[in-house]
MIBA-320759 format. One record per residue (C-alpha): residue number from 1; x, y negated, z; residue in one letter. Coordinates in steps of 0.2 Angstrom, whole numbers, always signed. Layout:
N
seq; east; north; up; type
NUM; X; Y; Z; A
...
***
This chain:
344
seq; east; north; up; type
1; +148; +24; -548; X
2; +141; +17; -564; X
3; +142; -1; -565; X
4; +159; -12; -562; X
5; +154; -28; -557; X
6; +165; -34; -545; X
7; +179; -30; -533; X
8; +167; -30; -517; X
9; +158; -14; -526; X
10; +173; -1; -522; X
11; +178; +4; -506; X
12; +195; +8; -504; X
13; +194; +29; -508; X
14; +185; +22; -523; X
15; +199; +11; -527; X
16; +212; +26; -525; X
17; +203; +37; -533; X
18; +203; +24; -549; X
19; +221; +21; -548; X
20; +226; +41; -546; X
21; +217; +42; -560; X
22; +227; +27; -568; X
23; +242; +37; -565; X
24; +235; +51; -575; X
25; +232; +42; -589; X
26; +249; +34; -588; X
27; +256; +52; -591; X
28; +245; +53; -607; X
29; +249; +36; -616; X
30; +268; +41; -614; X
31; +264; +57; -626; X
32; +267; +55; -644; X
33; +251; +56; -649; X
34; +240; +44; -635; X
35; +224; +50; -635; X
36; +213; +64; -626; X
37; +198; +67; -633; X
38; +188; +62; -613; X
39; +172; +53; -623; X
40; +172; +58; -638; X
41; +152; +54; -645; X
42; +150; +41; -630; X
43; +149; +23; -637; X
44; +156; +9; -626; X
45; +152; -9; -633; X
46; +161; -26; -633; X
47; +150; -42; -629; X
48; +165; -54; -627; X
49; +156; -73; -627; X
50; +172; -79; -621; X
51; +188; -80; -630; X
52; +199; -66; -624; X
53; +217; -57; -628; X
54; +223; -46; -617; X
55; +207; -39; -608; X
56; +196; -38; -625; X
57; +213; -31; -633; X
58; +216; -16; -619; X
59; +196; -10; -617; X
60; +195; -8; -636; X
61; +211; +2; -635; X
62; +209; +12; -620; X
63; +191; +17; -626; X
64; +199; +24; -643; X
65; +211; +31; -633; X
66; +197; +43; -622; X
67; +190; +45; -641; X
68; +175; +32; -638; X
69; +166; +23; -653; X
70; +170; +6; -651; X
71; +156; -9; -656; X
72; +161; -27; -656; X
73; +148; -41; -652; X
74; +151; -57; -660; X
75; +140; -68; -649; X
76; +141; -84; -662; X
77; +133; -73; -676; X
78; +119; -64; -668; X
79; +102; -67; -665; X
80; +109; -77; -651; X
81; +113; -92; -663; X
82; +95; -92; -670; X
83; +87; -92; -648; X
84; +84; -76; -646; X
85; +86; -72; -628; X
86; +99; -63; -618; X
87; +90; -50; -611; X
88; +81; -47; -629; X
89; +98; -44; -635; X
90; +106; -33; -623; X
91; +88; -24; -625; X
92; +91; -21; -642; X
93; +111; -15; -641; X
94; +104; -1; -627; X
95; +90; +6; -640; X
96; +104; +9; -652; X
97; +111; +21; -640; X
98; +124; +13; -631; X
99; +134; +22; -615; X
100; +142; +6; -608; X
101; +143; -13; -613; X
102; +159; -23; -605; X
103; +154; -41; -601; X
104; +166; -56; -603; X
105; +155; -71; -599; X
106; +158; -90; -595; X
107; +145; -91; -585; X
108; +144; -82; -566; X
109; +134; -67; -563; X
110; +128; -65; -582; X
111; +134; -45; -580; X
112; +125; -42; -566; X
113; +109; -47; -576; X
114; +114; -38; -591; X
115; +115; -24; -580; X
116; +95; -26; -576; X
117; +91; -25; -593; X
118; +100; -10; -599; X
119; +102; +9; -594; X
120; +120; +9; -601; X
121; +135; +6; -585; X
122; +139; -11; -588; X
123; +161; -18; -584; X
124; +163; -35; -578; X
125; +179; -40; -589; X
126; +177; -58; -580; X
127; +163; -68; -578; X
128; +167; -90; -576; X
129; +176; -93; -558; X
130; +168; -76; -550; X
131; +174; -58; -554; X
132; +188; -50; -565; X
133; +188; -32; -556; X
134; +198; -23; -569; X
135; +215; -36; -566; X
136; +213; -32; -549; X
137; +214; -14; -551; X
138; +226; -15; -565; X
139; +236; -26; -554; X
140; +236; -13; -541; X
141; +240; -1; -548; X
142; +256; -13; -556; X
143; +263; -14; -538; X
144; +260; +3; -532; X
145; +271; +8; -546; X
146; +284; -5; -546; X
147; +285; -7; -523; X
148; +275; +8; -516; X
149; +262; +7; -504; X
150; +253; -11; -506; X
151; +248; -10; -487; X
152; +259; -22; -476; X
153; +265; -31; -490; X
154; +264; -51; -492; X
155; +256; -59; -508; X
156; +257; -75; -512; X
157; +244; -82; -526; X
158; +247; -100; -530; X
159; +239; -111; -542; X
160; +222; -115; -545; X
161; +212; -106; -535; X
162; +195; -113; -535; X
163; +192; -109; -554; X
164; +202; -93; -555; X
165; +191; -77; -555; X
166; +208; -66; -554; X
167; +210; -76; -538; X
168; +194; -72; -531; X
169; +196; -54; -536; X
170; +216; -50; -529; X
171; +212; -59; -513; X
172; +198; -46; -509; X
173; +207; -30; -516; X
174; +223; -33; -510; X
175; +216; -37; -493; X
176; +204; -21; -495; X
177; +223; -10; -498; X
178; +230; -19; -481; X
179; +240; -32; -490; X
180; +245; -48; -480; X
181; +236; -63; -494; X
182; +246; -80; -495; X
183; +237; -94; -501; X
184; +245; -110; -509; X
185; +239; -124; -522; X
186; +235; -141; -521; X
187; +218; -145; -509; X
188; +208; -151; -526; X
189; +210; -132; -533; X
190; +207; -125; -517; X
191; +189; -115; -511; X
192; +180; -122; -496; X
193; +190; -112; -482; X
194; +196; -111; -466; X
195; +213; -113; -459; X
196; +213; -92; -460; X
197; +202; -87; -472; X
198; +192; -90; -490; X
199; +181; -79; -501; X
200; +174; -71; -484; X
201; +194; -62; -482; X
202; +208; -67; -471; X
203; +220; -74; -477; X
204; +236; -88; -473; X
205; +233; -105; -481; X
206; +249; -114; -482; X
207; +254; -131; -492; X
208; +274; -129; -492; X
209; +280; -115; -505; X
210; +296; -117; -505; X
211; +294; -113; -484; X
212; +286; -98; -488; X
213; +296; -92; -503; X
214; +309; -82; -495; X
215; +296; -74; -485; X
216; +286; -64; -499; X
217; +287; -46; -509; X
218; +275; -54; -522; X
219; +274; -70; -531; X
220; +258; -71; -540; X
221; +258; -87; -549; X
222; +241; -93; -558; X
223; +235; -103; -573; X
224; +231; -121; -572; X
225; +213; -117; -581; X
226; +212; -136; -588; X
227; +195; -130; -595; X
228; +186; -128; -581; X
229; +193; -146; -570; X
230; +191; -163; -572; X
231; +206; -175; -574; X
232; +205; -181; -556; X
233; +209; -164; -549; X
234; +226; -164; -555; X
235; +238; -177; -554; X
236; +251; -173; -567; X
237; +257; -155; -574; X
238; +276; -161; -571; X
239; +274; -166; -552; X
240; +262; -147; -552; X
241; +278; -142; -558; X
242; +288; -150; -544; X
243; +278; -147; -529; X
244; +269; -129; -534; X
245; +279; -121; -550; X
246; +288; -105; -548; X
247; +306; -113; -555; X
248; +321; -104; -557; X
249; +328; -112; -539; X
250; +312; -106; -531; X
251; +314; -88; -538; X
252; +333; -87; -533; X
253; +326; -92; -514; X
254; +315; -75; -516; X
255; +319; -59; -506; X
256; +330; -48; -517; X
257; +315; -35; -521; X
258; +302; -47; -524; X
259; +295; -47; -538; X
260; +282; -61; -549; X
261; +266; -59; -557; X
262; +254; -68; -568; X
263; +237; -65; -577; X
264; +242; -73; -592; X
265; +240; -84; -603; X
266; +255; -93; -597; X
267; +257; -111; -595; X
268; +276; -109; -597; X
269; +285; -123; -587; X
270; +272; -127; -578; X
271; +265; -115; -567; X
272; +281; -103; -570; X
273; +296; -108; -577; X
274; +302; -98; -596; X
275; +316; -89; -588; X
276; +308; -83; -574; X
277; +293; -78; -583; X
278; +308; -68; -594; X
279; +316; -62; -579; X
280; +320; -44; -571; X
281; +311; -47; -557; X
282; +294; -52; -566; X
283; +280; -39; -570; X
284; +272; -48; -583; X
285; +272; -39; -597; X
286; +270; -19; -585; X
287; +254; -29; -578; X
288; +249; -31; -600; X
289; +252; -13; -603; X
290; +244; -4; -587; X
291; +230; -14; -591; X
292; +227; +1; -605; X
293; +230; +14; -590; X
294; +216; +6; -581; X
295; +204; +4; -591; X
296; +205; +20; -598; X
297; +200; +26; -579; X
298; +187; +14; -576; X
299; +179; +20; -595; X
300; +180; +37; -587; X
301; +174; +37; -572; X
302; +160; +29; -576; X
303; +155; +40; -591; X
304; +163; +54; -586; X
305; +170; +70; -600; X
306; +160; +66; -616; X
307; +153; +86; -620; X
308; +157; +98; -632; X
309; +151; +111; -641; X
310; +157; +130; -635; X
311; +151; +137; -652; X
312; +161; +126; -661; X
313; +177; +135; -662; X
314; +185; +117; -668; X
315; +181; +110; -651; X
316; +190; +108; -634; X
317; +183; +104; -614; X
318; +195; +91; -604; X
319; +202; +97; -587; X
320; +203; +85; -575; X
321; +222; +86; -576; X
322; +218; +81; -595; X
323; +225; +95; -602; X
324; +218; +104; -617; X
325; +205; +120; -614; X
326; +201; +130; -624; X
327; +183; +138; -627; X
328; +184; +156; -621; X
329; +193; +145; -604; X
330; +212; +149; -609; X
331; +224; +136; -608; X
332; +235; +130; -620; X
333; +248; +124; -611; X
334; +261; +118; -628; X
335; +261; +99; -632; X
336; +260; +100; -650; X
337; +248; +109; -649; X
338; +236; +99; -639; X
339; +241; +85; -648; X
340; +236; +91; -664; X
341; +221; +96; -657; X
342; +216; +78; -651; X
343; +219; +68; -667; X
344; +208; +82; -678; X
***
């Protein structure tokens, strides 16, 4: 593998393999010191020409945290501003000796055609109503932590789900891992689909949530993205709320060891009520910090150990079980040590 483009890409031992290897750096972030020296002198850059928190926020980190150089693209004051072309600027990134470039665009399939134009691996980090891969994974991985085996379970995403890339990318993943996908929003924010399935998976379209609530391990509640609909799509946010809003009598109808999700950015007390969103049961927050986890096993996997130098005394190799080696092949097996070793 070494492009990420979209969710339809992995198969399912790839999609294991990622989030064993998400588990592994879990380990590592929970040292004192959160950083293994994985790429040192690889170079991932950041081309982010759509406004971004969480997803920008946790590539940057877990790049510095595998020891990566980190490059930020700032599309409004590139060449871009003056008409250069997309393909002339993604040209002149990879000549300067770039390993990977993650992609957020608002416009569908603009990472796959970066991905023509450069020899670096290319990450979709969400590309207009199409592909978010990474949340997918990262929100995999969240559940396999938190329930167990995903396989069996039923998953309700609600919400807008015709301009919701997360949407498009959890309802083929969670399907891939042999979850049972419920589908509910209003018929405006709905895909073309049948009575059984959407996005080319099977699935359970349903228009009561409150007859389905009871039923479910996981309520995965989405953003109304009032950027991307017109203002005949939607009624009014208070009867969204009403009809399809995870509220606090909803959430108290769920199964005991249920638990509720969301993407973020929140639309509190619409899509998901504050205390629910504040709740016990709510990953919210886990699915922000595994999103590091994640990405650091995406960056590795696709640009493998960064390589070091056996003469330099200075230098250590990474095992796969990301512990310290040390040149002549001994172990070191004491944590100050390695850790001393990584921030050098």
């Amino acid at each position: 593998m070494n492009q990420l483009l979209t969710v339809e890409d992995l198969s399912v031992a790839e999609i294991d393999h990622l989030l064993e290897l998400a588990r592994s750096f879990d380990a590592v972030l929970g040292r004192s010191v959160p950083k293994v020296p994985a790429l040192r002198g690889k170079t991932v850059v950041l081309a982010f020409f759509e406004d971004s928190t969480r997803t920008r926020a946790s590539f940057d980190l877990a790049a510095r945290r595998l020891s990566a150089d980190v490059a930020t693209f700032a599309a409004g004051s590139s060449s871009l501003s003056k008409g250069e072309s997309l393909r002339d600027t993604v040209e002149t990134i990879t000549a300067m000796g770039v390993d990977a470039i993650v992609v957020r665009h608002p416009h569908p399939g603009v990472p796959l055609a970066i991905s023509r134009y450069t020899t670096a691996s290319v990450i979709n980090a969400g590309d207009g109503r199409h592909q978010h891969p990474t949340q997918a994974l990262l929100d995999a991985h969240t559940l396999r932590e938190t329930l167990g085996d995903i396989e069996g379970r039923r998953i309700l995403m609600c919400g807008d789900i015709l301009n919701s890339r997360v949407a498009r990318s959890n309802i083929a993943l969670f399907s891939k891992l042999g979850a049972e996908v419920i589908v509910c929003g209003p018929n405006t924010l709905l895909p073309p689909h049948s009575g059984s399935e959407m996005f080319g998976v099977s699935v359970e379209v349903v228009e009561d949530l409150d007859a389905v609530i009871p039923t479910i391990d996981v309520a995965y509640m989405l953003r109304i993205q009032q950027e991307r609909i017109a203002d005949a799509a939607l009624p009014t946010l208070r009867e969204y709320r009403s009809v399809y809003g995870l509220t606090v009598a909803r959430a108290d109808r769920m199964a005991p060891q249920a638990v509720v999700m969301h993407p973020g950015p929140m639309n509190r007390g619409v899509e998901i009520d504050p205390d629910v969103a504040d709740s016990e049961r709510a990953l919210i927050t886990t699915q922000v910090a595994n999103g590091v986890s994640v990405r650091m096993a995406v960056l590795y996997e696709l640009l493998g150990p960064g390589q070091f130098d056996d003469r330099d005394s200075g230098t250590y190799a990474l095992s796969a079980e990301f512990d310290l080696i040390n040149p002549d092949g001994s172990h070191d097996e004491t944590q100050q040590h390695a850790e001393q070793e990584v921030v050098r």
